[in-house]
KOLVEXKE-521259 format. One line per 4 residues: for each residue x, y, z of C-alpha. Coordinates in steps of 0.05 Angstrom, whole numbers, always signed. Example, Ala and Ser with C-alpha at 12.3 -4.5 7.8 and 13.67 -1.06 7.14 Angstrom:
REM KOLVEXKE-521259
+246:-90:+156  +273:-21:+143
***
This chain:
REM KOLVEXKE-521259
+1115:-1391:+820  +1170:-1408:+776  +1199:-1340:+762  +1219:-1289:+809
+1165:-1239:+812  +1211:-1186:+852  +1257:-1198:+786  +1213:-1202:+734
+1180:-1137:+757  +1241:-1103:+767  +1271:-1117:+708  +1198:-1095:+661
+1194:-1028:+703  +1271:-1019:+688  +1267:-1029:+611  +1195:-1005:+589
+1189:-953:+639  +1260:-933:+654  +1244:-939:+734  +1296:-974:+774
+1247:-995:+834  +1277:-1000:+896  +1290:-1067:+922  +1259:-1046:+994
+1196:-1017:+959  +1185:-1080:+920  +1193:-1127:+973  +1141:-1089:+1019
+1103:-1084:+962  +1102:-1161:+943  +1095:-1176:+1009  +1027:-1142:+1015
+999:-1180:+963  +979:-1252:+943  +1043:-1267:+901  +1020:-1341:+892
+955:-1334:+858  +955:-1272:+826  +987:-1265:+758  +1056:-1235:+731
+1024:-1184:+691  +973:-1168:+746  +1026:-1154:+795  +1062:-1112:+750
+1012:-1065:+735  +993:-1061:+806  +1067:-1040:+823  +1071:-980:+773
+1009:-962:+793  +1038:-949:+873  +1100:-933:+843  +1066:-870:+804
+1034:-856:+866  +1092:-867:+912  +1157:-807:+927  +1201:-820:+884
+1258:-813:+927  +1241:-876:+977  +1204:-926:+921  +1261:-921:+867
+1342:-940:+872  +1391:-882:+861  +1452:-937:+858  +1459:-921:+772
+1482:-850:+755  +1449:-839:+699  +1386:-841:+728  +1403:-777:+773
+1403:-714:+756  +1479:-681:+766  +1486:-643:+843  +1506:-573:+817
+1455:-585:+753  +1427:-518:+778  +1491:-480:+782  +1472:-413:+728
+1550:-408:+713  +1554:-473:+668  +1536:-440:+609  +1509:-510:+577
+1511:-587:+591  +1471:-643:+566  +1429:-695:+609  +1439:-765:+573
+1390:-795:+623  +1349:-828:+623  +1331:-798:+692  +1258:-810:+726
+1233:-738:+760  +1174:-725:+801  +1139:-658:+793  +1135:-605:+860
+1113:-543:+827  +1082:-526:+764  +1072:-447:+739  +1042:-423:+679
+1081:-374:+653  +1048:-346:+599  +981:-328:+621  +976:-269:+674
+973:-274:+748  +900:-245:+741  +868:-289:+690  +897:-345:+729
+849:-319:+787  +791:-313:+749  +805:-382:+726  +803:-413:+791
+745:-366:+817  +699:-393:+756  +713:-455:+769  +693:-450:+842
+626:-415:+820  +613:-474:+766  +616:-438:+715  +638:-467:+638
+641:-416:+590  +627:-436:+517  +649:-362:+471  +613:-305:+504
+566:-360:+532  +567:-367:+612  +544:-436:+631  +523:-453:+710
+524:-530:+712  +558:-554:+780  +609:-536:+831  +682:-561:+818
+745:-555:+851  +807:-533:+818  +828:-597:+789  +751:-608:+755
+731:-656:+800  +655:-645:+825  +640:-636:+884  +572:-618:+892
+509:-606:+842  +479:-537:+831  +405:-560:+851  +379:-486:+849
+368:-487:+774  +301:-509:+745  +290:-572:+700  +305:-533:+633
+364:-504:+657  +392:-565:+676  +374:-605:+609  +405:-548:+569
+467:-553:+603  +463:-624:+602  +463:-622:+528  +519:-567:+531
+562:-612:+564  +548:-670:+521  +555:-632:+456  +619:-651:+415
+670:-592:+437  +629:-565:+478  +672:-586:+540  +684:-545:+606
+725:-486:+572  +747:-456:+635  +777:-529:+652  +808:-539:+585
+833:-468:+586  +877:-480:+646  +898:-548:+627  +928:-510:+555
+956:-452:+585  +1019:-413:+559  +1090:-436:+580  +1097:-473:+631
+1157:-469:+694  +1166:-534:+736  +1206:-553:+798  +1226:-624:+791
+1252:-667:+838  +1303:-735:+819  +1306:-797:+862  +1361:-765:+909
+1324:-705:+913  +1362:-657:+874  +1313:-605:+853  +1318:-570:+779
+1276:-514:+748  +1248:-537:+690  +1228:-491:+629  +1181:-513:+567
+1223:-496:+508  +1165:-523:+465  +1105:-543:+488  +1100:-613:+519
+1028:-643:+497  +1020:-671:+577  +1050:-610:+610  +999:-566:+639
+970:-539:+703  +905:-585:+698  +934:-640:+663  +996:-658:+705
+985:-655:+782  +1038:-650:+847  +1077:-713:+838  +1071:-735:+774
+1118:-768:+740  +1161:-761:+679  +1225:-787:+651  +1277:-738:+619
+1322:-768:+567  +1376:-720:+522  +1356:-653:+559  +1389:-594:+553
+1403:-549:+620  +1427:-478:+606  +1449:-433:+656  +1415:-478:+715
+1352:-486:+684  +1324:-552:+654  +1298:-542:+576  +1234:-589:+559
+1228:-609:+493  +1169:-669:+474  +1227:-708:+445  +1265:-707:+508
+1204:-722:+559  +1159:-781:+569  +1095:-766:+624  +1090:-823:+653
+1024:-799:+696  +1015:-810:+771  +1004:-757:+831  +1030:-750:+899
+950:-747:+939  +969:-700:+997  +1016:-658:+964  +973:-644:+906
+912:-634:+950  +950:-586:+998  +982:-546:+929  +911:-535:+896
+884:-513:+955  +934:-453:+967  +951:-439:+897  +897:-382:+896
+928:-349:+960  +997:-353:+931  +975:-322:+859  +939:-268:+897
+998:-252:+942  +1046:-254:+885  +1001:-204:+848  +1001:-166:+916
+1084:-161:+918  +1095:-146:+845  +1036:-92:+847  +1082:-63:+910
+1134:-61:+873  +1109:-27:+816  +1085:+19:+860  +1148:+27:+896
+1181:+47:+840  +1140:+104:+824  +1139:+135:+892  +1219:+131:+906
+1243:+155:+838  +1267:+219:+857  +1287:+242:+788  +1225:+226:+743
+1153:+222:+757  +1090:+219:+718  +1056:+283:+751  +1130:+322:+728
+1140:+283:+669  +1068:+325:+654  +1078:+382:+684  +1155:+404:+658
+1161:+377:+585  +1232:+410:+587  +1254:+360:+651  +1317:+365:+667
+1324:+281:+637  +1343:+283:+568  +1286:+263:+533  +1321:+189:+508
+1332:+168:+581  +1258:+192:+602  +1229:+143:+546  +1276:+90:+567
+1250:+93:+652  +1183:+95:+617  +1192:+32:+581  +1226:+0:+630
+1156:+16:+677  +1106:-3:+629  +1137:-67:+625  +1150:-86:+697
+1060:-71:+696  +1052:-106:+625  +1088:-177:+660  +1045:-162:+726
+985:-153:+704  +970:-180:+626  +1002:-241:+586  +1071:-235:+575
+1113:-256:+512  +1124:-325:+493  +1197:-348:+527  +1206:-276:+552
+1281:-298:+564  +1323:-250:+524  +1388:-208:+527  +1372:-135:+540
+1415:-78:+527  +1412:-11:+550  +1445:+37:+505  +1437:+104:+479
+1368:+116:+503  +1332:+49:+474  +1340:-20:+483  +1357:-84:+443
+1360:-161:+441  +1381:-210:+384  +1334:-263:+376  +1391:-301:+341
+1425:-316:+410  +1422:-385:+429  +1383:-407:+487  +1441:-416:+533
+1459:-346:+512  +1391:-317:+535  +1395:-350:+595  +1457:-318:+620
+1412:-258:+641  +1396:-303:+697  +1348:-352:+721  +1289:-333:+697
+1222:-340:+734  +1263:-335:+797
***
């Protein structure tokens, strides 16, 4: 050919896609294929194809700064700093936030049943695993069954509910990973249209341009990230296979917990909070432990708050927040999401 391919290709992937490939990657990667009869465009494609697929940390070049994430980006005392970017970032966790640990659960369990729901409507049309892939068809249903769900299915927004469901969720918390393999938690500080549980698997891949990082934590805005797609097979397959066992054993620990704290609080209980109106807590403290306990259940166990990341002060007997703070502000409470 005429051209460079190992050029040309590095130089598309570097402008349109903000991917500075790896000049090791490439070459394996040309030399794999028939370079000689196969077209430019072809062989372009092909690449960010395996490069979407690939680790991010052995397929791209860290040589250019900007296109790594800072070493201590996740140290909570820098109050605020700004990611120019643009830096490419593979995903190696994804949490939903929003929704409870429970409904999560059911989620998956419905899914493994085959069941869609459509309102109050329980459809059984075939066995799926957690990413809505099918894996085997429900054969125990008659004829009519099976043409009615057909038709379901088919409908116009009549689409797997329990699927689409998960793939909206709430707010979602990421671990990311650069191409040196500095890791970040990432927060949605609006929702990202291609961010979601079922939409963006282990080892996707997205490019982060302008960010914001407060207090350690990585804020995701749709004007700062591009999805570029992709997924890492085995470590994808391996995290939707134990997410289940970890949301149950989460549950587990927070329920212990909860349950912790009523059995070692020496000073208050329920059964004397009943029993002795005229405890010897003045009343203002008693409602404040009893707030604080209702909420520590309310996060376990039922959808929490929209960016539950405020400033809490105790003070008095009641408790505040401003929800004029900015975000770096409300994120000097900590990390949040752990």
């Amino acid at each position: 050919m005429a051209t460079d391919p190992q050029a040309q290709i590095t130089n598309h992937l570097l402008t349109t896609k903000s991917l500075p490939v790896s000049r090791t990657w490439l070459a394996q990667f040309l030399s794999s294929q028939r370079v000689a009869t196969t077209p430019l465009s072809t062989l372009t494609q092909t690449a960010l194809f395996r490069l979407l697929a690939s680790d991010f940390t052995t397929s791209l070049s860290a040589t250019n700064p900007s296109h790594t994430l800072p070493e201590d980006i996740s140290d909570p005392t820098i109050k605020e700093r700004h990611v120019s970017g643009p830096v490419p970032l593979q995903v190696l966790d994804i949490e939903d936030i929003e929704s409870s640990l429970w409904s999560q659960v059911e989620a998956i369990e419905k899914i493994e049943r085959g069941e869609e729901t459509r309102g109050r409507e329980i459809i059984h049309t075939v066995t799926r695993d957690e990413t809505g892939e099918v894996e085997a068809v429900n054969n125990n249903a008659g004829n009519t069954s099976t043409n009615a769900a057909g038709a379901n299915r088919n409908a116009p927004g009549a689409r797997n509910t329990s699927i689409s469901n998960s793939a909206k969720g709430g707010t979602h918390r990421l671990v990311l990973q650069d191409v040196k393999g500095t890791k970040v938690v990432a927060i949605e500080l609006k929702p990202v249209e291609d961010v979601g549980i079922a939409k963006l698997p282990i080892g996707a891949k997205m490019v982060v341009t302008n960010a914001t990082v407060a207090r350690g934590m990585l804020l995701l805005e749709p004007d700062c990230v591009d999805v570029l797609g992709g997924k890492i097979e085995a470590l994808n397959r391996q995290w939707t296979l134990e997410r289940k066992n970890r949301l149950l054993t989460t549950l587990r620990d927070k329920l212990r917990a909860v349950s912790a704290t009523f059995s070692s609080s020496s000073s208050f209980t329920v059964q004397s909070e009943l029993a002795a109106p005229e405890s010897h807590l003045p009343l203002p403290e008693q409602s404040v432990i009893m707030m604080m306990l209702t909420m520590m259940i309310h996060t376990t166990l039922f959808p929490i708050a929209v960016h539950p990341i405020f400033k809490a002060r105790i003070s008095s007997g009641r408790a505040s927040h401003s929800p004029s703070q900015t975000w770096a502000e409300r994120c000097e409470i900590g990390r949040f999401g752990g």
